[in-house]
N, C-alpha and C positions, 0 to 999 in steps of 0.2 A: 504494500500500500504506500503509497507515495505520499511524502510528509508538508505540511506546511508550514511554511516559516515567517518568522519573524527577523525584521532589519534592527541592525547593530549600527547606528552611522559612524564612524571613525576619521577622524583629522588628525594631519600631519602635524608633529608641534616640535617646532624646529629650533627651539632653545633647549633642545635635550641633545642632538648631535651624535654621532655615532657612539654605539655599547659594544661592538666588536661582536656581537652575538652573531653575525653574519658567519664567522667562522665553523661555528657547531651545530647552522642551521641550514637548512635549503626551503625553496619555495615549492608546496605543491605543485607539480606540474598538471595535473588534470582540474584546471579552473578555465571557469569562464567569464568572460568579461562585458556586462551590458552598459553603456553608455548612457545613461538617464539625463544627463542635461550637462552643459560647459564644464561643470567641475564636479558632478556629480556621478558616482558608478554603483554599478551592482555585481561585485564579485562572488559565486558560485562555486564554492566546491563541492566537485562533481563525485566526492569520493563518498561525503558522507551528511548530504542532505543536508546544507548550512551555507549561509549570503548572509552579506553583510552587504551595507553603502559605506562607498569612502571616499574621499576628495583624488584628485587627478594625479596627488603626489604619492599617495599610500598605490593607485595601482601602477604608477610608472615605477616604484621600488617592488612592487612583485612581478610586474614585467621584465626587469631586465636583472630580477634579483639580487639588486642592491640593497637589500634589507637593513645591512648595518646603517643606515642614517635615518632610520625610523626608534623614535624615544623606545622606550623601555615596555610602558605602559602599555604601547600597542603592539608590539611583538608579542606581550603575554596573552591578550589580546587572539592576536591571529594565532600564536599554537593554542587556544582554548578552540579554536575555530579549526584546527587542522587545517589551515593555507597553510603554514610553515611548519617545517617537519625535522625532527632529528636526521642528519645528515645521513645514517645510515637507513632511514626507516625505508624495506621494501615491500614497495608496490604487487609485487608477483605474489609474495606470500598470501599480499590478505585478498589477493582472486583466488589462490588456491585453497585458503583456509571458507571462504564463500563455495567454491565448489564443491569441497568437502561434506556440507552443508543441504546439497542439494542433489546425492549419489541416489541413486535408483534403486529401491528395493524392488525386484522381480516380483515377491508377493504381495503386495501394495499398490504395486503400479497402478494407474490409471490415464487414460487420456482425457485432457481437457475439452477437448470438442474434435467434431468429424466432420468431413465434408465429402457429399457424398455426387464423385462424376456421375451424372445419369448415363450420358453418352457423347462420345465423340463429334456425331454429328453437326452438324450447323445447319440452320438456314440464312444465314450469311456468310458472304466470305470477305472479311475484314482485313486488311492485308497488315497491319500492328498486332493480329492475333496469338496473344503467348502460346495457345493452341491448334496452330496452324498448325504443326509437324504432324497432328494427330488427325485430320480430319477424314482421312482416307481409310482411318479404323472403322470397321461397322459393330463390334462389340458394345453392349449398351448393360443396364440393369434390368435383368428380368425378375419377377418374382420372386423365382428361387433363390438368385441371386440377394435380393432384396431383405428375406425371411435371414441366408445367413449374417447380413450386414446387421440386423435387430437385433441379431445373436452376439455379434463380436460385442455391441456396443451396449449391451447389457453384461455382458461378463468384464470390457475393458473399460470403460468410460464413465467419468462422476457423474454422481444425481443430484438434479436432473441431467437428460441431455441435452449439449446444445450439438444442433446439428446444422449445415449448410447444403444447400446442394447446386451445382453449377453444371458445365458443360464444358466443350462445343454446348449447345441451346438446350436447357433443362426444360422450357416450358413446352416443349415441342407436342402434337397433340397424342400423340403414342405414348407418352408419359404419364398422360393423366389418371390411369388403374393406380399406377406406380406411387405417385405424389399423394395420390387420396391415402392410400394404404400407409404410408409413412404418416401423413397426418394424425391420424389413427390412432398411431403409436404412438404419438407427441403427447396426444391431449390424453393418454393413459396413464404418460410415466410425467405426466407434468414439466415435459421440454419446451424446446423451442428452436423455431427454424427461420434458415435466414436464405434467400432468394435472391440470388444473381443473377438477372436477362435483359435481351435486347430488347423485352416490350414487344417484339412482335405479333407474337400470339398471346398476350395476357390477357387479353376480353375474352376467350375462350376458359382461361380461367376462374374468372372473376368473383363466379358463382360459388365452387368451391371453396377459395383462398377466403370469402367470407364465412361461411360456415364454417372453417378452423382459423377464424381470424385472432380468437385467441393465444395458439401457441405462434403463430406468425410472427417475429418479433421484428424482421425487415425484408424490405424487397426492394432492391436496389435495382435499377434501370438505367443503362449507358446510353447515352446520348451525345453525339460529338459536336451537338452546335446548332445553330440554325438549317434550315431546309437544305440551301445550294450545299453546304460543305457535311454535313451530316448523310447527307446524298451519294456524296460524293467517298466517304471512308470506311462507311455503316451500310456495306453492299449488300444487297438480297442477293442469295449465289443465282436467283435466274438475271441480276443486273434490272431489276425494279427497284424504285426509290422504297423508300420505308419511313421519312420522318412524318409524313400524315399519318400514318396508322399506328406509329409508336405513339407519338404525340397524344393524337385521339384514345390513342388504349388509356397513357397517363389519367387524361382530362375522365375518362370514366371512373378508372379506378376512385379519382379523389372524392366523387361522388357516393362513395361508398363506404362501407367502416372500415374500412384499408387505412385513408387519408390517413393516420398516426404515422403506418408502416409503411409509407413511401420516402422514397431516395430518389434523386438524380445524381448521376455520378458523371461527369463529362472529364475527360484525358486529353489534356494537351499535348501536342507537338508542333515542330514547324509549321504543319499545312494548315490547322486550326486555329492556333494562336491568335492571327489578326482579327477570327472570329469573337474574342472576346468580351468586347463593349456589346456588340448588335445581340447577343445571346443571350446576356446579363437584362437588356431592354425588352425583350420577347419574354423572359419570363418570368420580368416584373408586367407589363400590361399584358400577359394572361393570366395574373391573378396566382402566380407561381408564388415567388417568394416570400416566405413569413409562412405559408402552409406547407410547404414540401421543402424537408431540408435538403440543400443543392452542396456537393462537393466539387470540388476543382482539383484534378490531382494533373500527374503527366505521364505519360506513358508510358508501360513497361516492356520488358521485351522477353527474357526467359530463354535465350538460346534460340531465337527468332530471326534476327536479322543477321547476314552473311558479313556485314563489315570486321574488321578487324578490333576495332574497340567502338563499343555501342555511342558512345559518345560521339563518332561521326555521326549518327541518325539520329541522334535527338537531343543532345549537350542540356542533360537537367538545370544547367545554373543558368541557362539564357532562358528557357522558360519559367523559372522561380523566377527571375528578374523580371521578365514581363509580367507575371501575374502580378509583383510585389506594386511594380509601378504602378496599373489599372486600379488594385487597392488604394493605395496611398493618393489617387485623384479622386476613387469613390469610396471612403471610407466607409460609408453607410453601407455596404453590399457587404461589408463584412461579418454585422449582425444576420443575415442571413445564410451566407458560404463560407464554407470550410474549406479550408486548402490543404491539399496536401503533396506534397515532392516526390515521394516516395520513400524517403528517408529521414524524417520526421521531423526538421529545423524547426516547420511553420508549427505543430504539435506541443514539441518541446517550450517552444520562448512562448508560442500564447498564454499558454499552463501557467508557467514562472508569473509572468507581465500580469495578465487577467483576473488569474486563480490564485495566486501564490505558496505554488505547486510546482515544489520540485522535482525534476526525474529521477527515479531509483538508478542505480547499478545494475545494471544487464550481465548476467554470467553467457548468454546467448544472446543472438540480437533477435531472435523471434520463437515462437513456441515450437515450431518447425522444427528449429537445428535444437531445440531442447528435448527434442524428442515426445512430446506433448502433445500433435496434432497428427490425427491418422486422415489421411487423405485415402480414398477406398475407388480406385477405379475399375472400370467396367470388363477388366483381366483379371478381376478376383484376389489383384492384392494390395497393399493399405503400403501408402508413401509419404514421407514428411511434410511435403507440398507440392501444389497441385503443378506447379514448372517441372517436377520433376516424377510427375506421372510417366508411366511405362517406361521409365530407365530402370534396367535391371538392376544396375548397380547400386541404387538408393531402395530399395524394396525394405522397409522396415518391418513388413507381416504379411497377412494373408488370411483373408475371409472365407473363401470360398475353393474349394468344397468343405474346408473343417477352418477353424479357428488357429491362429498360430503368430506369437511374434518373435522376431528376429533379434534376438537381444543383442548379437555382435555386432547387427546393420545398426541397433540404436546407438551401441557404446561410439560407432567408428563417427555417426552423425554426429553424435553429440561430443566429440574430441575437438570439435572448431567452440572453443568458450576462450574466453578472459587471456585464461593462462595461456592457448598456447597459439595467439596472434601475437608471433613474436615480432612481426614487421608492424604491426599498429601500438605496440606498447610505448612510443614514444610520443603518441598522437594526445593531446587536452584531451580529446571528446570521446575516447575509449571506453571509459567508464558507465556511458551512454548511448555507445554506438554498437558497440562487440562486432564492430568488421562487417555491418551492415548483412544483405544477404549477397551469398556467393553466387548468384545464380541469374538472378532476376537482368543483370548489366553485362552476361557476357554474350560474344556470338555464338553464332552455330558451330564453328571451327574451337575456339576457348571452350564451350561445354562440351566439345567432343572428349577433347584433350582432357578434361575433368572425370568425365568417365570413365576413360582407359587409364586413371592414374599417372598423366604425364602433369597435371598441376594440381596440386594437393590443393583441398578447398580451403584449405588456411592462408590462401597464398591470393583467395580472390577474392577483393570487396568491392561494395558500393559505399564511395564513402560521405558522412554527412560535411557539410561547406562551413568550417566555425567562423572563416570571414563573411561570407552571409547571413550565419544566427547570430551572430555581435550586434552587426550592422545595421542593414537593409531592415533582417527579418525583426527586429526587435524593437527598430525605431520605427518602422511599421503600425505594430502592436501599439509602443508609447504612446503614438500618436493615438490610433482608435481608442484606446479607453481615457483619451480628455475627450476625446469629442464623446463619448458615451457618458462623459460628467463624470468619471468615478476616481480624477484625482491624476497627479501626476506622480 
């Protein structure tokens, strides 16, 4: 649970002059540094839930850890606060003393939540699709199938359950015995499910999805933007448009006792982008915004695109810099939309800034590589996430024909934590980041090479932009909560 804190403010007071303590002391390295106004900051340590405010001379001396010319008083100060650390105190220990912490009993085990592929299939063909590689599979969830997945997830998974179910297109209309029956189950054992589609066929469901509107707990719907360019990326594989009929599904669902459980999720890229402003206007005058929470992320890829580093296709820090701009001219849109990067800058400093709410320590950076999340697809066996459905290599269990998991596939996932990102151990944002995910930023050639064991997944991140969360993303935020009145 993530803690909330309270501000220390601290001033330089420079009729005390150097105590030599600089020699027996060193400066945390895992801080973060928010800029609150000309002489004002908000330093973060990221190691053990504690910010203070300090004038611009207290963080230029832990910047360049010149400590010795800070008085007395406030050194005691920052070691009561852990910024400054006995010189020998190491880092690695206390990730490994938290990993220790956190070992897996076999008979205990459980998983956090499932997500369950229905099927490969699509009825679009989106060319950003992390599930392209897959579409050519005709394997889906049958019954039987279905009946052993209730199985797994009653013997492996906490109560209640939450479950997900996605695709290629889950709400496809061959689905629908499928879906009902799972709901079934929901509203038995007191779970809940969560709904990822392109809207195409969701008026077909409608009827249903309200009669278990109860364990329903979201239905997220991707939409890339207005008409022309939503058209244009959110392909029907017969190459018919789709945003009137998505659109129109939306506009019905809200009509109904859904409107709680609705999402629009729209992913930015290059081609999208300048759709921005005109997308943000369409769905404030259709009566969108303030009823339907709308997210802003950016695109991912999954071993998708053939470039050499994914970063030629879609350079995440030029699209957070656009979104951040469009915000900071319409702050107001930001009580309605949620932004996200993919690697949680905009998350994290809201949290701090808004909430005052600091991020935990991450021994993984997702429940995935903790071994936590059984993905179950439509080959009968359960995978850490859904990018790395049907690689044999990552296979953490198996549903079907009997129950089974893989505890050596868990132990070897779960080997990328804290401790042994020996090339990010020198990074601030470590603490908060644990080497982002391995997977989601490489190409098709780098996932290859990950498979076959030629680059160990410790060696692959996505990494978060700490000169963007200082910055941009922060002064951002500063800004929206004066104009929301609540203070600088």
């Amino acid at each position: 649970m993530r803690a909330a804190f309270s501000y220390l403010f601290l001033f330089c007071c420079r009729d005390y002059g150097s105590n030599g303590e600089d020699c027996i002391l060193k400066v945390n390295k895992y801080l973060l540094n928010l800029k609150l106004e000309e002489d004002k900051y908000i330093i973060i340590n990221l190691l053990n839930q504690k910010a203070f405010y300090c004038d611009k001379e207290v963080k230029d001396a832990l910047s360049t850890e010149h400590i010795g010319t800070l008085p007395l008083s406030i050194l005691n100060t920052l070691k009561e606060l852990g910024i400054i650390l006995p010189h020998d105190y190491d880092y690695i220990k206390q990730f490994q003393q938290m990993a220790k912490k956190h070992v897996l009993n076999p008979n205990q085990f459980k998983f956090y939540g499932f997500e369950i592929i229905l099927n490969w299939n699509c009825n679009f063909a989106c060319n950003f699709c992390i599930q392209r590689k897959n579409w050519g599979q005709r394997e889906s969830i049958s019954h039987k199938k279905l009946q052993k997945i209730l199985e797994f997830i009653d013997m492996y998974g906490d109560k209640p359950p939450h479950v997900a179910i996605s695709g290629g297109e889950p709400l496809l209309p061959g689905n629908y015995e499928i879906i009902e029956r799972l709901l079934r189950y929901l509203v038995e054992k007191n779970g809940e499910l969560v709904i990822t589609t392109n809207g195409f066929t969701l008026s077909k469901y409608l009827h249903l999805f309200e009669k278990y509107h109860s364990v329903i707990s979201l239905i997220r719907i991707s939409i890339a933007g207005p008409q022309e360019i939503h058209d244009k990326k959110r392909v029907h594989k017969t190459g018919a448009p789709t945003f009137n009929i998505v659109f129109g599904n939306l506009k019905k669902a809200m009509k109904t006792e859904l409107l709680p459980k609705l999402r629009i999720v729209t992913h930015f890229d290059q081609e999208n982008i300048p759709y921005l402003d005109k997308w943000v206007k369409i769905l404030l005058e259709e009566g969108i915004l303030g009823k339907v929470p709308v997210m802003f992320s950016v695109v991912e890829n999954g071993g998708n695109i053939n470039s050499q580093r994914f970063e030629e296709y879609k350079n995440r820090e030029y699209i957070s810099k656009k979104l951040i701009k469009y915000f900071s001219q319409n702050k107001w849109a930001l009580k309605y939309i949620e932004v996200d990067n993919g690697t949680g800058e905009f998350e994290i400093i809201k949290n701090i800034i808004l909430h005052g709410v600091l991020p935990n320590v991450r021994l993984y950076s997702c429940n995935g590589l903790a071994g936590r999340e059984a993905v179950m697809a439509p080959d009968g066996y359960v995978y850490p996430c859904v990018i790395l459905a049907r690689e044999k290599t990552f296979r953490i269990g198996k549903y079907y024909p009997a129950s089974e998991i893989f505890w050596d596939s868990i132990t070897k996932v779960r080997s990328r934590n804290l401790t042994t990102l020996n090339k990010c151990h020198s990074c601030p944002l470590l603490p908060i980041c644990s080497g982002g995910c391995p997977f989601k930023d490489l190409s098709k050639k780098e996932l290859e090479k990950v498979k076959r064991g030629l680059i160990p997944i410790t060696d692959c991140v996505s990494c978060m932009n700490k000169g963007l969360m200082e910055n941009e993303v922060s002064q951002l935020f500063f800004e929206f909560k004066k104009v929301m009145g609540q203070g600088g």
